[in-house]
BAVEXVEX-971366 format. One record per residue (C-alpha): residue number from 0; residue in three letters; chain; x, y negated, z. Coordinates in steps of 0.25 Angstrom, whole numbers. Each point is the difference from the previous one (the first is absolute). Last residue first. Layout:
+-----+---------+--------+-------+-------+-------+
: num : residuo : cadena :  east : north :    up :
+-----+---------+--------+-------+-------+-------+
: NUM :     ALA :      A :     X :     Y :     Z :
...
+-----+---------+--------+-------+-------+-------+
This chain:
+-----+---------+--------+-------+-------+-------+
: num : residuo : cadena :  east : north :    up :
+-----+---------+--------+-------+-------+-------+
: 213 :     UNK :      A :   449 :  -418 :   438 :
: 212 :     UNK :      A :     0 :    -9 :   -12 :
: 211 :     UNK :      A :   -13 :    -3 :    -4 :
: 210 :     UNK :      A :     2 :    -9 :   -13 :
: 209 :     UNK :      A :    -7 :   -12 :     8 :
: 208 :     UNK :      A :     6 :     2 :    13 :
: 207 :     UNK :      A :    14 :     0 :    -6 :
: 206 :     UNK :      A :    -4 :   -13 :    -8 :
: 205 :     UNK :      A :    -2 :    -5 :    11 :
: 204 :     UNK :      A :    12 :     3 :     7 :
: 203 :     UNK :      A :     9 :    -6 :   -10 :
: 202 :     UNK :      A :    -8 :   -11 :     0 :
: 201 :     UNK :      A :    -9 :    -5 :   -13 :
: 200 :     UNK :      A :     3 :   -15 :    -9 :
: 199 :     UNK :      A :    -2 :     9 :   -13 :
: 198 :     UNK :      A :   -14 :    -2 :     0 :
: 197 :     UNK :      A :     2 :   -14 :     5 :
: 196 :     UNK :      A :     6 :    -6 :   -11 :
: 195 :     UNK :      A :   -10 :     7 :    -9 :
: 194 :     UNK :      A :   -11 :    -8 :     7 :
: 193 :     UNK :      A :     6 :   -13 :     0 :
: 192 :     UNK :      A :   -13 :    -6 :    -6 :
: 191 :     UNK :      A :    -5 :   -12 :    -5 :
: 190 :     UNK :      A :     8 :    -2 :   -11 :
: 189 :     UNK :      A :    -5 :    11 :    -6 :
: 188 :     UNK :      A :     6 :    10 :    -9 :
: 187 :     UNK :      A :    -4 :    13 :    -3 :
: 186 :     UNK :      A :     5 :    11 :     9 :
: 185 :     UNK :      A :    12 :     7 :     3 :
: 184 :     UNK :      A :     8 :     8 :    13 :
: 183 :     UNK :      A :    13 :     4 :     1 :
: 182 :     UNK :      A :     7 :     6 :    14 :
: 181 :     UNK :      A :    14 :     3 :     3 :
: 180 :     UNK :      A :     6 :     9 :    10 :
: 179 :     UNK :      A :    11 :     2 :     8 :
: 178 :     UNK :      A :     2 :    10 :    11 :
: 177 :     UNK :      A :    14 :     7 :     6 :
: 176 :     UNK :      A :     4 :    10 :     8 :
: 175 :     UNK :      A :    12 :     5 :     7 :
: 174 :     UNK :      A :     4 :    13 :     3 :
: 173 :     UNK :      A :    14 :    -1 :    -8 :
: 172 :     UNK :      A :     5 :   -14 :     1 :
: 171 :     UNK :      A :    -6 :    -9 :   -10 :
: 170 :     UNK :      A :     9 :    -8 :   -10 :
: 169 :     UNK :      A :   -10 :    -9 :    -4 :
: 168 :     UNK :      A :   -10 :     2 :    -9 :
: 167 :     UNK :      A :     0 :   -14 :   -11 :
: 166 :     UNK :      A :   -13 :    -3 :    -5 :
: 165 :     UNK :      A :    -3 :    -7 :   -12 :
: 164 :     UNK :      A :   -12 :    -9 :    -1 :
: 163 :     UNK :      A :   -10 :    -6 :   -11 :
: 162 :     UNK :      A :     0 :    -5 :   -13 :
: 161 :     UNK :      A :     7 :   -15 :     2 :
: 160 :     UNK :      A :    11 :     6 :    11 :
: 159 :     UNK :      A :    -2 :     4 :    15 :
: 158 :     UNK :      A :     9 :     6 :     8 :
: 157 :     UNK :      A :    -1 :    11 :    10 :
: 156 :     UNK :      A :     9 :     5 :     9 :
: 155 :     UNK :      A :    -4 :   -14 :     7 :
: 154 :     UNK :      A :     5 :   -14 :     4 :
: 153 :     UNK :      A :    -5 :   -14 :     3 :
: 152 :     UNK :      A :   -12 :     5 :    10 :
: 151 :     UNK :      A :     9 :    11 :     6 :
: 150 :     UNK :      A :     8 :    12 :    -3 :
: 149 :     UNK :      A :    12 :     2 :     7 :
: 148 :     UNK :      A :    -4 :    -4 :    15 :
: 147 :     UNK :      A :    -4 :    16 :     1 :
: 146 :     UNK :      A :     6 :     8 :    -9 :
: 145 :     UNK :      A :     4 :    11 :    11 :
: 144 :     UNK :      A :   -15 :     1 :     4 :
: 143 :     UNK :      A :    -3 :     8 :   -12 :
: 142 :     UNK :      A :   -12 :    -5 :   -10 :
: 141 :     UNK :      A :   -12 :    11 :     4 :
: 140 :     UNK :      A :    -4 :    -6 :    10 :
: 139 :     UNK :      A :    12 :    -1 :     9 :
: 138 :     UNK :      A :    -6 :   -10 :     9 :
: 137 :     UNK :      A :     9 :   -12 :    -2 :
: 136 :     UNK :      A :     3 :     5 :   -14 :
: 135 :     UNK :      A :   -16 :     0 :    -5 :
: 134 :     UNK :      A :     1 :   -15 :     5 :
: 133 :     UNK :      A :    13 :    -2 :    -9 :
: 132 :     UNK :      A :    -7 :     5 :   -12 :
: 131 :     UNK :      A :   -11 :   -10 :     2 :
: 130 :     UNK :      A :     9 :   -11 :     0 :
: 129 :     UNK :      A :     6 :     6 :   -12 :
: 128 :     UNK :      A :   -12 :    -1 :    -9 :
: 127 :     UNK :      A :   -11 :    11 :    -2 :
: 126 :     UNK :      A :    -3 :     2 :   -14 :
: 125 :     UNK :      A :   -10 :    -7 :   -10 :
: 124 :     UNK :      A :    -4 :     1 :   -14 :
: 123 :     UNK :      A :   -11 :   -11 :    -7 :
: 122 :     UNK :      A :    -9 :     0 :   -10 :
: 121 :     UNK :      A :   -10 :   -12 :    -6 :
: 120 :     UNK :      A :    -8 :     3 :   -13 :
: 119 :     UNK :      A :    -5 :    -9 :   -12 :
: 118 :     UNK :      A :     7 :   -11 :    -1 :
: 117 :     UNK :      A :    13 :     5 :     3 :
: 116 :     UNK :      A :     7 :     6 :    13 :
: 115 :     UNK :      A :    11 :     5 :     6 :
: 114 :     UNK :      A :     2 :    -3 :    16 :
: 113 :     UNK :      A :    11 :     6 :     7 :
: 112 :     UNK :      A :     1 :     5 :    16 :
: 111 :     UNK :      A :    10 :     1 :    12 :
: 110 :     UNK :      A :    -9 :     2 :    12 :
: 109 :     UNK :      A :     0 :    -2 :    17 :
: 108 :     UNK :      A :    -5 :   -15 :    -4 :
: 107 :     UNK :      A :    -1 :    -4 :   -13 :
: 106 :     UNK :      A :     8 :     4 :   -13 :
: 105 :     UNK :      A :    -7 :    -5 :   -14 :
: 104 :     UNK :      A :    12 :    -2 :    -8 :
: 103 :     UNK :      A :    -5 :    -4 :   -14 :
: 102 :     UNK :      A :    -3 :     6 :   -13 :
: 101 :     UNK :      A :    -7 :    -5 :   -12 :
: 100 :     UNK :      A :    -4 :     9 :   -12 :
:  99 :     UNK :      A :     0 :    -6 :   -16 :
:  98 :     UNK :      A :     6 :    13 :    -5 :
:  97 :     UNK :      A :    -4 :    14 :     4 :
:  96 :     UNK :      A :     5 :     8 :    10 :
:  95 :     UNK :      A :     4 :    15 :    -3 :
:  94 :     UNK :      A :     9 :    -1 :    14 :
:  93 :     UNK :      A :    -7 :    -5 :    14 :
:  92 :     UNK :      A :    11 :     7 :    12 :
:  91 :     UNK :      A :     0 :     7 :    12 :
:  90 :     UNK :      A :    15 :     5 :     3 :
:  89 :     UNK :      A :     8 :    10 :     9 :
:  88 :     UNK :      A :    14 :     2 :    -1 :
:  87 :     UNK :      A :     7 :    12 :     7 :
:  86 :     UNK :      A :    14 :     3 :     1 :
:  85 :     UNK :      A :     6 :    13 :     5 :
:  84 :     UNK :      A :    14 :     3 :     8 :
:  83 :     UNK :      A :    -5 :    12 :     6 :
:  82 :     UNK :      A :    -4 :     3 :    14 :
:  81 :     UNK :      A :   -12 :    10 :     0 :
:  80 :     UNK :      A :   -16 :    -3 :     3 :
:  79 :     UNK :      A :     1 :   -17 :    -2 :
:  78 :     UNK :      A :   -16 :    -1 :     2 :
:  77 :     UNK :      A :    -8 :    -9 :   -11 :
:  76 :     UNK :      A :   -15 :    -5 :     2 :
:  75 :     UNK :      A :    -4 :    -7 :   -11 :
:  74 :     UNK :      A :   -12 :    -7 :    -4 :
:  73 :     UNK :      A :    -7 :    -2 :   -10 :
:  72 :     UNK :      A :   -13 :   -10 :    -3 :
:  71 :     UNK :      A :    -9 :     0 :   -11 :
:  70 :     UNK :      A :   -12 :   -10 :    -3 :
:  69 :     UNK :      A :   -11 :    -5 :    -8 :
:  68 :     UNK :      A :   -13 :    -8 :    -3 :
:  67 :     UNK :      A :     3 :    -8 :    12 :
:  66 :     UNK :      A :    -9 :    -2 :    12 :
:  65 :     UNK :      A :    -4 :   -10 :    12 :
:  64 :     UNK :      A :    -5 :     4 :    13 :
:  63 :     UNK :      A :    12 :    -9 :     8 :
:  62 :     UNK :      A :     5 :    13 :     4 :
:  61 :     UNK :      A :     1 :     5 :   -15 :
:  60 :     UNK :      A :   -14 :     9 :    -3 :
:  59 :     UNK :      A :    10 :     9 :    -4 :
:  58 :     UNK :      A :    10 :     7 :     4 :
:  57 :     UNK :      A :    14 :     0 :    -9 :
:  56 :     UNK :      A :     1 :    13 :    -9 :
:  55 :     UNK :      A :     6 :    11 :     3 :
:  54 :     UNK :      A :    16 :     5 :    -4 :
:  53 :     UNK :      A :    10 :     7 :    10 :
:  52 :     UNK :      A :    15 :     2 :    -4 :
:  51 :     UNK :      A :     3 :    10 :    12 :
:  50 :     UNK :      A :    17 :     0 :    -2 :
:  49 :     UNK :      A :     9 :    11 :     6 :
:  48 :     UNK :      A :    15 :    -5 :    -2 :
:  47 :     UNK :      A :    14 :     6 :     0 :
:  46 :     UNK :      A :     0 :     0 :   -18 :
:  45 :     UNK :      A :   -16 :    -3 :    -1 :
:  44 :     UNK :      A :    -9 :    12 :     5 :
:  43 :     UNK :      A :   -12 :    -5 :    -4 :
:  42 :     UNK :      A :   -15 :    -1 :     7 :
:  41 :     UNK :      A :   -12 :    -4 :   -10 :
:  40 :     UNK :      A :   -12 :    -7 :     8 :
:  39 :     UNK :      A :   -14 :    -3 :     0 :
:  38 :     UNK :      A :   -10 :   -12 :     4 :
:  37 :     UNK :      A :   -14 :    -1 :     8 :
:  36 :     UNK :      A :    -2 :    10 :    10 :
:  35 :     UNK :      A :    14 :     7 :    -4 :
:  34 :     UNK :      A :     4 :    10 :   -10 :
:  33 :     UNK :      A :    14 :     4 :    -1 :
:  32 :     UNK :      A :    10 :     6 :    -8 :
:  31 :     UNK :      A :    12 :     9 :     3 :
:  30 :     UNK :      A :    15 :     1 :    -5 :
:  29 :     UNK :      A :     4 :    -7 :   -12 :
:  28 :     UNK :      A :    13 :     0 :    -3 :
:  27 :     UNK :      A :    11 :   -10 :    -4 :
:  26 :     UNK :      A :    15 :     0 :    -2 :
:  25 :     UNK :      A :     3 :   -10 :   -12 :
:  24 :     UNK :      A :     9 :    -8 :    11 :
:  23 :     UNK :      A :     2 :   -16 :     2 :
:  22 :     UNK :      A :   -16 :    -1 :     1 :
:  21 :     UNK :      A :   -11 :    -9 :    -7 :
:  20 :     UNK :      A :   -12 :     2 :     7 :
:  19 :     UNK :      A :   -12 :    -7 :    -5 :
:  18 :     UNK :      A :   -15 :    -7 :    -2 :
:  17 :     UNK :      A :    -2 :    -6 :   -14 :
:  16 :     UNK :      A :   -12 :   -11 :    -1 :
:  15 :     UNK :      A :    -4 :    -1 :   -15 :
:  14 :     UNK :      A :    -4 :   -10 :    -6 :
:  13 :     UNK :      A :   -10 :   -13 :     3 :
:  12 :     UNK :      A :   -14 :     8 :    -2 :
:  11 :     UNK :      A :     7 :    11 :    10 :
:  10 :     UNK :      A :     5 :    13 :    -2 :
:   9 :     UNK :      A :     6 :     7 :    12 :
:   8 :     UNK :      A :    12 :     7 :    -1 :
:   7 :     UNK :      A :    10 :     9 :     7 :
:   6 :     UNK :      A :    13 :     4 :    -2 :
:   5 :     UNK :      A :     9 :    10 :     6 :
:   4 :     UNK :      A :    15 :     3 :    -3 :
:   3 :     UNK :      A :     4 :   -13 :    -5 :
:   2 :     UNK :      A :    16 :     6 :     0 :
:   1 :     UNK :      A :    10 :   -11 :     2 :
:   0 :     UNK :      A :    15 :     1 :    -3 :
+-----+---------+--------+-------+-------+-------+
């Protein structure tokens, strides 16, 4: 049985986007918060895991100068602490929507990402893809080396559905770390423009450097 013990969510003109953790165990404590340069955090003790869930929003003027009327991003950085048999789903996902919406895939390079929009206002959620993941594996960033050559540009611990992705934790050994995050970012339509897409096309590092992590 699956336990959502923490949600998130950021209201948009398209819904709401809702940010979790879903968790084989009800065991949850929350442990310390954090400011940081530009974001914050809440840490949990979750059933053998310690989990920094940090929010900020994304930097703006985007790299290509452009803006976007609004944006959130989370990340999570989760450390197995004791040896239990605990599962762990992450997901980022647009609920509350209203009808007469398109979706589509909008995944480019180094980022798995969905489109909605309507007439009137274009969003878009983004998250690294497995290629990616496989990069932080070759250097232990954060993604265990072990799990090297397991993810890649055809596969991922996260999947991606019509509303948004669901992360998978793997079985982590204790010691080992993990980071995922997800981005969203709106504006009002424009053809013109991929500037929401860009807003949540942002590097691990990066958006490190951005919130001001030490």
């Amino acid at each position: 049985m699956r336990n959502r013990l923490i949600n998130r969510i950021f209201e948009s003109p398209l819904g709401k986007v809702v940010c979790g953790l879903d968790a084989s165990t009800s065991s949850i404590e929350s442990i310390e918060k954090n400011k940081y340069q530009n974001g914050h955090s809440e840490t949990f003790n979750v059933g053998g895991y310690k989990i920094e869930l940090v929010e900020f929003k994304i930097k703006q003027l985007l790299y290509n100068g452009g803006t976007v009327a609004n944006s959130h991003g989370w990340i999570w950085r989760i450390e197995k602490k004791e040896d239990l048999n605990v599962e762990l789903n992450l997901f980022c996902e647009l609920t509350n929507y209203p009808e007469g919406i398109d979706f589509d895939i909008a995944s480019g390079e180094h980022i798995d990402a969905i489109e909605v929009k309507n007439n009137n206002w274009t969003l878009h959620i983004g998250t690294e893809d497995g290629e990616v993941m496989n990069s932080r594996a070759e250097t232990n960033d954060w993604f265990p080396n072990r799990f090297q050559n397991k993810v890649d540009f055809y596969q991922s611990i996260t999947q991606m559905n019509k509303e948004g992705f669901v992360t998978e934790i793997p079985n982590l050994k204790v010691g080992e770390v993990l980071h995922i995050q997800f981005l969203t970012a709106y504006d009002k339509s424009n053809s013109d423009t991929v500037n929401t897409w860009l807003a949540v096309d942002e590097s691990k590092r990066k958006l490190e450097n951005w919130i001001g992590f030490s």
